[in-house]
C-alpha positions as CSV (number, residue, x, y, z in Angstrom):
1,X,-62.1,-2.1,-25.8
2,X,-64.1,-4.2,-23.8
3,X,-67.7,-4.4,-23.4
4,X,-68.5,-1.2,-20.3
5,X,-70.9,0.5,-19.0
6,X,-73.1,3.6,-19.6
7,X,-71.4,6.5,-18.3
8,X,-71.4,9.8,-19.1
9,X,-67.5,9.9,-19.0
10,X,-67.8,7.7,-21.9
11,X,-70.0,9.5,-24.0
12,X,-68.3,13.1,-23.4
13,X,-64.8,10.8,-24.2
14,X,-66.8,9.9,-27.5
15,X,-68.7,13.3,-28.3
16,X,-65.9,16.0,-27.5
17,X,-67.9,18.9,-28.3
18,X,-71.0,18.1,-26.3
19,X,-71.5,18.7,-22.8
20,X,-72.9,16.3,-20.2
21,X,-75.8,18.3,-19.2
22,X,-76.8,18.7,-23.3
23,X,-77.1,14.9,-23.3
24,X,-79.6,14.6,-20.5
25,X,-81.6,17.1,-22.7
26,X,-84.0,15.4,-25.2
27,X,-87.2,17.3,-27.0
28,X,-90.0,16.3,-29.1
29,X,-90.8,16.2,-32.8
30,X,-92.8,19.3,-34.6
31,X,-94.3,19.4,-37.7
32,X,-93.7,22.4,-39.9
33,X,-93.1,23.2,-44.2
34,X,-90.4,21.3,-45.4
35,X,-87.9,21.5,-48.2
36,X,-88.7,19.5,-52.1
37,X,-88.2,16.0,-52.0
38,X,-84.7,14.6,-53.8
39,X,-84.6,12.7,-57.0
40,X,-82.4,10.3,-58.2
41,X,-79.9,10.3,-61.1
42,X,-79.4,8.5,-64.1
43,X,-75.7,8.1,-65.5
44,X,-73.6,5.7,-67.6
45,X,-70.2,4.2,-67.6
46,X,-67.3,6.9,-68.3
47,X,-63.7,5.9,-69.7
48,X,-62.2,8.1,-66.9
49,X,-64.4,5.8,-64.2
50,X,-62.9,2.4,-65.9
51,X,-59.3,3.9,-65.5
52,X,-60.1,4.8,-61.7
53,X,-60.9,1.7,-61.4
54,X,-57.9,-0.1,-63.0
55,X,-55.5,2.2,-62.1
56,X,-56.4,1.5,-58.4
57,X,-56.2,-2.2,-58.5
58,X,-60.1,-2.4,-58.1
59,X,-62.1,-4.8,-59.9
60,X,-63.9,-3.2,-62.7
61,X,-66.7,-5.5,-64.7
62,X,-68.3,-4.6,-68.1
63,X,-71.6,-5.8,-66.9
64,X,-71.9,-3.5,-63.5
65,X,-74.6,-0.9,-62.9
66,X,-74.2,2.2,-65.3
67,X,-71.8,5.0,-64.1
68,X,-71.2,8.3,-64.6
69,X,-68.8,11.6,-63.2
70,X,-71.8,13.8,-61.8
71,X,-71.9,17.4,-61.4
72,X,-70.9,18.1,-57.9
73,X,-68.3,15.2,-58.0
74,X,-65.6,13.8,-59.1
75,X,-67.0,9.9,-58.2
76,X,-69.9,8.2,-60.3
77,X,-73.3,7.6,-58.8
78,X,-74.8,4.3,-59.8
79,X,-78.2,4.0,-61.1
80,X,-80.3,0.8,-60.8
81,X,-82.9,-0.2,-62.6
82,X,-85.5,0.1,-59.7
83,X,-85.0,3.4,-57.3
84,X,-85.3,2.4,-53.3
85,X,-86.5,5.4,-50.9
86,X,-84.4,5.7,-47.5
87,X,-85.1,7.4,-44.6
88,X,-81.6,8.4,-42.6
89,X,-82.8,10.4,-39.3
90,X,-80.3,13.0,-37.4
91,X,-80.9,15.0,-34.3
92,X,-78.6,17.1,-32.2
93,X,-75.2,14.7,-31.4
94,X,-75.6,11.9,-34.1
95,X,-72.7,10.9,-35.2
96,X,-71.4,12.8,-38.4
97,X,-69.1,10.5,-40.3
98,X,-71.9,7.4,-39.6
99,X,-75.0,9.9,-41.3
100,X,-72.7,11.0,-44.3
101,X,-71.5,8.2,-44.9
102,X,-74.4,6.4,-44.8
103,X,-76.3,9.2,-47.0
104,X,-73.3,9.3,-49.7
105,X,-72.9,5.8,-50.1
106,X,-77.0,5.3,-50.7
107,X,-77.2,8.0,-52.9
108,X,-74.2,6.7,-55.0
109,X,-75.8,3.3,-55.1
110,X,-78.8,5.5,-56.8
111,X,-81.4,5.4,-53.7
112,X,-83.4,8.7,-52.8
113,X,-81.9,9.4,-49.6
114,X,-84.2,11.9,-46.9
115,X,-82.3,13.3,-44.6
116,X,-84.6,14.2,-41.9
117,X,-84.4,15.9,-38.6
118,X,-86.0,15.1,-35.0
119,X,-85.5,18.5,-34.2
120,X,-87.2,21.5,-34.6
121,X,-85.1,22.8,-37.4
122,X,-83.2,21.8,-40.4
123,X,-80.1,22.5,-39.0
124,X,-78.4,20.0,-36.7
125,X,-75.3,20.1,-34.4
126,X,-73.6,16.4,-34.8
127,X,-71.8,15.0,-32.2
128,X,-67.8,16.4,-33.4
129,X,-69.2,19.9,-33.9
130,X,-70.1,19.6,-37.7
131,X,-73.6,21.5,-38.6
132,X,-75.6,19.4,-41.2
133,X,-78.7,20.2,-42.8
134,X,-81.1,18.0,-43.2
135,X,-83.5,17.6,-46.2
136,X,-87.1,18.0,-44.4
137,X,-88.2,17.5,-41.0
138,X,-89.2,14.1,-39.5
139,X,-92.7,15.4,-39.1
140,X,-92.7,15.3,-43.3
141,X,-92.1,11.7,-43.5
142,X,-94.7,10.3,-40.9
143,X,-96.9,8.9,-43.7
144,X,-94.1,7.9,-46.3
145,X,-93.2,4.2,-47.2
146,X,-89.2,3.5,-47.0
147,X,-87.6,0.3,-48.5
148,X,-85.2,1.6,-45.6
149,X,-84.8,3.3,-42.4
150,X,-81.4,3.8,-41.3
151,X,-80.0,5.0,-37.9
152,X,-77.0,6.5,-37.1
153,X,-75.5,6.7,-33.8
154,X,-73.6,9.4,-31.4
155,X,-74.7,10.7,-28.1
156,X,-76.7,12.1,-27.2
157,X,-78.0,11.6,-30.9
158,X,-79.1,8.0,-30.5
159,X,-81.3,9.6,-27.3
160,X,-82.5,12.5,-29.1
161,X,-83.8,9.7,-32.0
162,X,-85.4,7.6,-29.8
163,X,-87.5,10.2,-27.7
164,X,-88.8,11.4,-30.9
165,X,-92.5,9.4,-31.3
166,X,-93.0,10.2,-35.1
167,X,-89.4,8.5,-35.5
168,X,-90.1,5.2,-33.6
169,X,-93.6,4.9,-35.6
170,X,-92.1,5.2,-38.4
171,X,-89.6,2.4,-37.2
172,X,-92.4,0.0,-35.6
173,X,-94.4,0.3,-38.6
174,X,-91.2,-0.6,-40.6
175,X,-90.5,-3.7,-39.0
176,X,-94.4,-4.6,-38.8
177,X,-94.1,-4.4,-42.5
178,X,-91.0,-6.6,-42.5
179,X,-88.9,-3.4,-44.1
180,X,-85.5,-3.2,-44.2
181,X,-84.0,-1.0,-41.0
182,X,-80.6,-0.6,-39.6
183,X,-78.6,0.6,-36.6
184,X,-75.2,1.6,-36.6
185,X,-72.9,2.5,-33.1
186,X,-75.1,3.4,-29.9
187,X,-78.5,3.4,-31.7
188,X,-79.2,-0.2,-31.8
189,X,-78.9,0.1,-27.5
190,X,-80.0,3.3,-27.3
191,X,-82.8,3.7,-29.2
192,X,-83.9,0.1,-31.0
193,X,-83.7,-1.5,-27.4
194,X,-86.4,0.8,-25.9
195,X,-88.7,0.6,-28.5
196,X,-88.7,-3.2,-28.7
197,X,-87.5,-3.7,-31.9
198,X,-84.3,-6.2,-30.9
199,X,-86.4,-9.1,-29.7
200,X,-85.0,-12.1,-31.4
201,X,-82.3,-10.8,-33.1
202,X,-78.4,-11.3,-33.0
203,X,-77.1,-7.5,-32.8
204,X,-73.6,-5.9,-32.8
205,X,-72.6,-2.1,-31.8
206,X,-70.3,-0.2,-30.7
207,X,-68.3,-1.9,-27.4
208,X,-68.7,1.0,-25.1
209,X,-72.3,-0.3,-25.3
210,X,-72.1,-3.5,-26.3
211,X,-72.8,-4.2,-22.4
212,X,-76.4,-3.1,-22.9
213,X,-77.3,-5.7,-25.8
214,X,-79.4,-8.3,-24.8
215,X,-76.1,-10.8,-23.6
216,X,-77.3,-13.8,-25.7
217,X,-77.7,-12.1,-28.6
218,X,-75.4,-9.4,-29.0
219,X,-72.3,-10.6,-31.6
220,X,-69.2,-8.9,-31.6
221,X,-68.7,-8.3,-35.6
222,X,-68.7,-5.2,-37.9
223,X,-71.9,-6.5,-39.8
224,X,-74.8,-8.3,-38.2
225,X,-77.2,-9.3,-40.3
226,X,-80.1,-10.5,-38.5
227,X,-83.4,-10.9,-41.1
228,X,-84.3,-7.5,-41.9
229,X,-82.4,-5.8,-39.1
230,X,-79.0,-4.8,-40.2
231,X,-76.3,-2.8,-37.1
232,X,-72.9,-2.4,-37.0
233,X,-69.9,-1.2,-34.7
234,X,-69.4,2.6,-35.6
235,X,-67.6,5.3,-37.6
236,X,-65.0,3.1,-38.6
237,X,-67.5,1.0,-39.9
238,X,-69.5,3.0,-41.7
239,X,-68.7,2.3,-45.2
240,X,-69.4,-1.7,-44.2
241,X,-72.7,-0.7,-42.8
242,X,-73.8,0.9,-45.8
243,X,-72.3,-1.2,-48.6
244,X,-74.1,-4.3,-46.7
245,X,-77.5,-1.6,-46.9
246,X,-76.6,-1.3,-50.6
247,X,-76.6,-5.2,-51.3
248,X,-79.5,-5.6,-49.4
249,X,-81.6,-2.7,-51.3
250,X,-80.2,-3.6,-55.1
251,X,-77.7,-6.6,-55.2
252,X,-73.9,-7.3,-55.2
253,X,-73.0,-5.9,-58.5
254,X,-74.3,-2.5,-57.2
255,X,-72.5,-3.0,-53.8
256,X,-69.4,-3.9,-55.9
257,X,-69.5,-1.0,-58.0
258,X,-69.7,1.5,-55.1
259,X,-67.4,-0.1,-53.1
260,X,-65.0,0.5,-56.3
261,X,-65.7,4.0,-56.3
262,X,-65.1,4.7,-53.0
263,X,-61.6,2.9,-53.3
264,X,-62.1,0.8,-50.7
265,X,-60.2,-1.8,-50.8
266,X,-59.8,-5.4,-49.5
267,X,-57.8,-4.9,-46.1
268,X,-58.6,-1.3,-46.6
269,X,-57.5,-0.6,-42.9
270,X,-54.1,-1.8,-42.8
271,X,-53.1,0.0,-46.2
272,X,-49.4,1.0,-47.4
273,X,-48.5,4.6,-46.1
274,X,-45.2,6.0,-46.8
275,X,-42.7,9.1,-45.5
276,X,-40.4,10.7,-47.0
277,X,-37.6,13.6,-45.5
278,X,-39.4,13.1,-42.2
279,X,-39.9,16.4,-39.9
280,X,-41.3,16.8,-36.5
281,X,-44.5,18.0,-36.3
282,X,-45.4,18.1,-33.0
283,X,-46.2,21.7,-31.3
284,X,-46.4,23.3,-28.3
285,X,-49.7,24.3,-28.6
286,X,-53.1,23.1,-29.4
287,X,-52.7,22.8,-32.9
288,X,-55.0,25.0,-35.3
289,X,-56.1,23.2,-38.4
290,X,-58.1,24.8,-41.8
291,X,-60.3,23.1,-44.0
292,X,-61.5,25.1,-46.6
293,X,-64.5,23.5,-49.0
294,X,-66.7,24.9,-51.6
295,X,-69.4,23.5,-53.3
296,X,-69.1,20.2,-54.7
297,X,-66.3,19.2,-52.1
298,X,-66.4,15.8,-50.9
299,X,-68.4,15.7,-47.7
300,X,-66.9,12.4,-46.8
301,X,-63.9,14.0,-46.7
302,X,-64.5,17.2,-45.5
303,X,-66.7,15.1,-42.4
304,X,-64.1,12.7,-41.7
305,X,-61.5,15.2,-41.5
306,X,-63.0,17.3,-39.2
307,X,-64.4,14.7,-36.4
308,X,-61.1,12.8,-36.2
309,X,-58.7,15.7,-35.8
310,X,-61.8,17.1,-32.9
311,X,-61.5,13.9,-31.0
312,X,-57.8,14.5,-31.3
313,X,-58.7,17.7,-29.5
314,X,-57.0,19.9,-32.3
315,X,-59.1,23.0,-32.9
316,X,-60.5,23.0,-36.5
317,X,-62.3,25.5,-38.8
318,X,-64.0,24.9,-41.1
319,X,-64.5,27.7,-43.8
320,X,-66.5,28.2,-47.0
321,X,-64.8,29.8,-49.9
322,X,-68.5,30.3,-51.3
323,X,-70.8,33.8,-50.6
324,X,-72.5,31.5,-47.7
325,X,-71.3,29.3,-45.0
326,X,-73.7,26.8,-46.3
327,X,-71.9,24.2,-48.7
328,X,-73.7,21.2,-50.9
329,X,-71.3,18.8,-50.9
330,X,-70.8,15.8,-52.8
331,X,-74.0,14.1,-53.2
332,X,-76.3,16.6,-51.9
333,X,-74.6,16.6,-48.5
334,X,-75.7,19.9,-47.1
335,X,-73.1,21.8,-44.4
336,X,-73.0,24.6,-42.7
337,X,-69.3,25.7,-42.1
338,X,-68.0,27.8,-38.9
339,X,-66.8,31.1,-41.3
340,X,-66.2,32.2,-44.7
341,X,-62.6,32.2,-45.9
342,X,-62.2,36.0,-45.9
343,X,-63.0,36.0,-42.1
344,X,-60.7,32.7,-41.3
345,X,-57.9,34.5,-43.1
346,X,-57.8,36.5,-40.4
347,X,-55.7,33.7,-38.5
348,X,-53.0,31.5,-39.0
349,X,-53.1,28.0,-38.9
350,X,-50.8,25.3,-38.1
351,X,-52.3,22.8,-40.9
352,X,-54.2,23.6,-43.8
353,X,-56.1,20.9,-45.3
354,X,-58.0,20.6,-48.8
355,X,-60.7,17.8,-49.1
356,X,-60.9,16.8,-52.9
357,X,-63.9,16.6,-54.8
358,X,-63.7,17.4,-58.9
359,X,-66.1,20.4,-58.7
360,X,-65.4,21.6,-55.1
361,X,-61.4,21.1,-56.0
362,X,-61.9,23.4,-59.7
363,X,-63.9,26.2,-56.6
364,X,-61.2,25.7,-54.2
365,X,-58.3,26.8,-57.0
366,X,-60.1,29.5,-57.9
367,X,-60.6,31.5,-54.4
368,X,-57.5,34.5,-54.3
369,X,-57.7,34.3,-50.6
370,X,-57.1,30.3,-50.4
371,X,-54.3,30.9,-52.6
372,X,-52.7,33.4,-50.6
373,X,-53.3,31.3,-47.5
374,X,-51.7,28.6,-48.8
375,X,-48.5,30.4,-50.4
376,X,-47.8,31.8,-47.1
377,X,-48.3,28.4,-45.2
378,X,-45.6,27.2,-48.0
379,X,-43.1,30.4,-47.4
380,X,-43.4,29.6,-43.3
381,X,-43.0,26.4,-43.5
382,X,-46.2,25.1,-42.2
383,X,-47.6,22.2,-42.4
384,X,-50.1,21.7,-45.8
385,X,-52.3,18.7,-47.5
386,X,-54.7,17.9,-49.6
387,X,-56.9,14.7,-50.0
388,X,-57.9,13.1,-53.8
389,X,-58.5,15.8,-56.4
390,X,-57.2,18.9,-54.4
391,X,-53.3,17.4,-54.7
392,X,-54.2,19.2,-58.4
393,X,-54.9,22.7,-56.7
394,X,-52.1,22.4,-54.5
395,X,-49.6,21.3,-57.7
396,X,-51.4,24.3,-59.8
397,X,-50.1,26.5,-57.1
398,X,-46.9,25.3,-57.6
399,X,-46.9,23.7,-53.8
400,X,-45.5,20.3,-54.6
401,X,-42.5,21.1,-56.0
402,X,-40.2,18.2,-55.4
403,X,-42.6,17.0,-52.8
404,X,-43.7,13.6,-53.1
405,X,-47.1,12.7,-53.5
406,X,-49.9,9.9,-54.1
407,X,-51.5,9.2,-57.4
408,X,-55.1,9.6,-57.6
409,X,-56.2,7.5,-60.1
410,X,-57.5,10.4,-62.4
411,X,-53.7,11.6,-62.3
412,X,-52.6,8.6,-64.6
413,X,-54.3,10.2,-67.1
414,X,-51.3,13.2,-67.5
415,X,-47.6,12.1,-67.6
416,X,-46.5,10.8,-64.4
417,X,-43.0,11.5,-62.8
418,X,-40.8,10.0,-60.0
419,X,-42.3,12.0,-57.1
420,X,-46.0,10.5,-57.8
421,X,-46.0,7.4,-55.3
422,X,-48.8,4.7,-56.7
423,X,-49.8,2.2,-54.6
424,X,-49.9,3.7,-51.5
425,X,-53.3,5.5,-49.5
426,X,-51.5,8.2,-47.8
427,X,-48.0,10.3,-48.7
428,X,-46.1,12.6,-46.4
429,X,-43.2,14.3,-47.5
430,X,-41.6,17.0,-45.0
431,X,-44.0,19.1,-43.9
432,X,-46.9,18.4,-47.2
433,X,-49.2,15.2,-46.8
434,X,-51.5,13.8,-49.6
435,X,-54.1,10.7,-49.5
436,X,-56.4,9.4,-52.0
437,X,-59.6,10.4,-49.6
438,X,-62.9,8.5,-49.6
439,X,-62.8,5.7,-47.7
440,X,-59.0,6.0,-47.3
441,X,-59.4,9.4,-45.5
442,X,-59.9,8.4,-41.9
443,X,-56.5,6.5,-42.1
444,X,-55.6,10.4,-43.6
445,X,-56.9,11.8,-41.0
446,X,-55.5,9.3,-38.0
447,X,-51.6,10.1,-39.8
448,X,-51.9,13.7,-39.1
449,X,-53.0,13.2,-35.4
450,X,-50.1,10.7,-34.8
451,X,-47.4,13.0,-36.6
452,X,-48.8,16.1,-34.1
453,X,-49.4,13.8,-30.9
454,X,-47.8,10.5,-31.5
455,X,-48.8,7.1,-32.2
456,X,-50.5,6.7,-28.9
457,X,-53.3,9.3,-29.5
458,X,-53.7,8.2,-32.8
459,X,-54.5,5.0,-31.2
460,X,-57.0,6.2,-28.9
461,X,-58.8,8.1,-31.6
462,X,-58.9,4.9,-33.5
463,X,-60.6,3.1,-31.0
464,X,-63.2,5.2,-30.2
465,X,-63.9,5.0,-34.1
466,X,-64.4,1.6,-34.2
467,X,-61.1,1.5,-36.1
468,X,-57.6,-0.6,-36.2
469,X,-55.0,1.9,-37.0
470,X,-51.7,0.3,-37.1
471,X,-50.0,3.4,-38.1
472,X,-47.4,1.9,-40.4
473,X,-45.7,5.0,-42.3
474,X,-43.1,3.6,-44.1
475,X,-40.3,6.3,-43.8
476,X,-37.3,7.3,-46.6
């Protein structure tokens, strides 16, 4: 993609579920009670964490940060010595997979992370349709100090974060200061532009803005660091925007650490994907896809998921197995899904999709409806998955029978067999797909769009992303 100009084409192209006329919208900040602060956690170094780390040809050191499996997930949350506070700002259209991303990957790395929203309530529309929840309201943190303030992008999201005047005091104040602050996608042109805060410094963003940078400074990398200003590309680089955020706030061993955890890999985006007993999966209608999560779900995953299959133009719901459509995800990642499972089981769906997470996976198993769901999308021949630790829900059910599969590194600890595939990010066999998930899952995610539409709207999706998807299924 080449460097264009502002249109609102582009941006609807970019934010399928929001119309043209919301973009031009834009209100102001309130201030009202907000929710308790977060705290950070403490952990150590578990034997299960070292053979993740082995087992998936990640560097592991003896002398990295302290790590430990944590309550709501099956990945370790690193604790420094010293806690950093972050500030990560959403308002109605930012970008989901750039906010969780950016959240999860600061709160592994042991920062206290604020979400905190420009609008007038907690709960926030993102740019693909997702519903977050944020922790307070901006008006809240007006007087706080942040080591970091951290913007993600999405339209009209970077709009809606630059007409909020509490937010871009915060900011000014930040810089004054000589603070760390970042930018990732549209908001560096969108909203650090207008307030100033580029002067001087070499900036990258995403290249259906890239035309609005300032020409002699804008750079067209993934990662600009430029003093303590910090931007990058978009969702696809998300995890590189964060992990640089990380090194900045507590050094490279922690970077390294997380980057371990979150399996992401050198060359991470031209991994090894394989097929087996390859079917047609293309439909003849708009293709209706089921993500059911629980508490303790990866919100990575359950994010990622979602936004790339909408920009696909698939029709997705996302449904709770809990009492309540709202979910806390993986590392306090707060979502509020689109029904429960008793009222999506109404329907049938064309895929059915299970994001992993250790304590959302152990949930998942145990909802009677999911497992009904998922025994008749076995008998009709439909089209099932799961990502990380749900392959174990999905093998419990008895739903991988001679179906091949990846190996998530916690599998290695039971006996292996010849259908497990190691070595490889993403599996599909017939009509069953599997992927390690985490940063792996938007290549997940891009495989299921080019096996319903075909390698050319997998493409397209890509690009939008900010991501080179080479879609290189290895079939048997």
């Amino acid at each position: 993609m080449g460097s264009l100009g502002f249109s609102l084409s582009m941006i609807a192209s970019l934010s399928p579920t929001l119309t043209d006329s919301r973009l031009v919208s834009s209100v102001g900040c309130i201030s009202t009670i907000v929710a308790p602060s977060l705290s950070s956690i403490s952990v150590v170094y578990s034997p299960v964490t070292k053979r993740r780390a082995r087992n998936s040809g990640l560097r592991y050191s003896a002398a990295s940060p302290s790590m430990e499996t944590t309550a709501d997930s099956d990945v370790s949350v690193v604790s420094p010595a010293t806690s950093k506070k972050v500030l990560v700002p959403i308002g109605y259209g930012t970008e989901e997979i750039e906010a969780v991303v950016l959240v999860d990957v600061l709160r592994r790395a042991g920062a206290e992370v604020i979400v905190a929203s420009v609008e007038q309530k907690l709960e926030v529309e993102a740019s693909s349709g997702t519903k977050l929840l944020a922790d307070v309201l901006i008006s809240k943190c007006a007087e706080q100090v942040f080591d970091l303030v951290a913007l993600p992008g999405g339209m009209p999201g970077a709009v809606r974060l630059r007409d909020c005047g509490i937010l871009e005091k915060i900011m000014k104040r930040q810089v004054e200061d000589k603070r760390l602050y970042g930018a990732i996608s549209m908001a560096p042109a969108i909203t650090l532009l207008p307030w100033g805060l580029l002067t001087r410094k070499k900036t990258t963003g995403h290249p259906a803005f890239f035309g609005k940078l300032p020409t002699f400074w804008a750079v067209k990398t993934n990662i600009q660091i430029s003093g303590e200003l910090t931007t990058s590309r978009g969702p696809g680089t998300s995890f590189q925007f964060a992990l640089s955020l990380v090194k900045q706030l507590f050094g490279e061993s922690t970077a390294m650490s997380v980057q371990e955890l979150l399996l992401l890999r050198d060359g991470y985006q031209n991994p090894k994907n394989e097929e087996f007993n390859s079917m047609d999966w293309s439909l003849n209608h708009t293709p209706r896809v089921l993500i059911p999560v629980a508490n303790g779900s990866e919100g990575v995953e359950v994010v990622t998921i979602a936004d790339v299959l909408r920009r696909a133009k698939v029709d997705v719901t996302v449904a709770s197995v809990e009492r309540s459509l709202r979910i806390t995800a993986s590392q306090s990642t707060k979502i509020i899904t689109d029904k429960l499972i008793g009222e999506a089981a109404e329907s049938s769906y064309d895929l059915l999709i299970l994001p992993g997470g250790l304590a959302g996976s152990e949930r998942l198993q145990k909802s009677i409806i999911l497992k009904k769901l998922l025994k008749e999308q076995q008998e009709t021949g439909r089209i099932y998955g799961a990502t990380s630790t749900s392959s174990t829900v999905l093998r419990k059910h008895g739903l991988l029978k001679e179906k091949k599969t990846v190996v998530y590194p916690s599998d290695t600890d039971g006996p292996m067999n010849d259908q497990m595939i190691e070595g490889t990010e993403v599996v599909i066999d017939g009509n069953v797909i599997t992927s390690l998930g985490l940063a792996t899952v938007t290549n997940f995610s891009l495989a299921i769009v080019s096996k319903l539409f075909g390698y050319g709207r997998a493409r397209s999706v890509s690009e939008g992303l900010v991501h080179e998807y080479r879609g290189n299924l290895t079939p048997f």
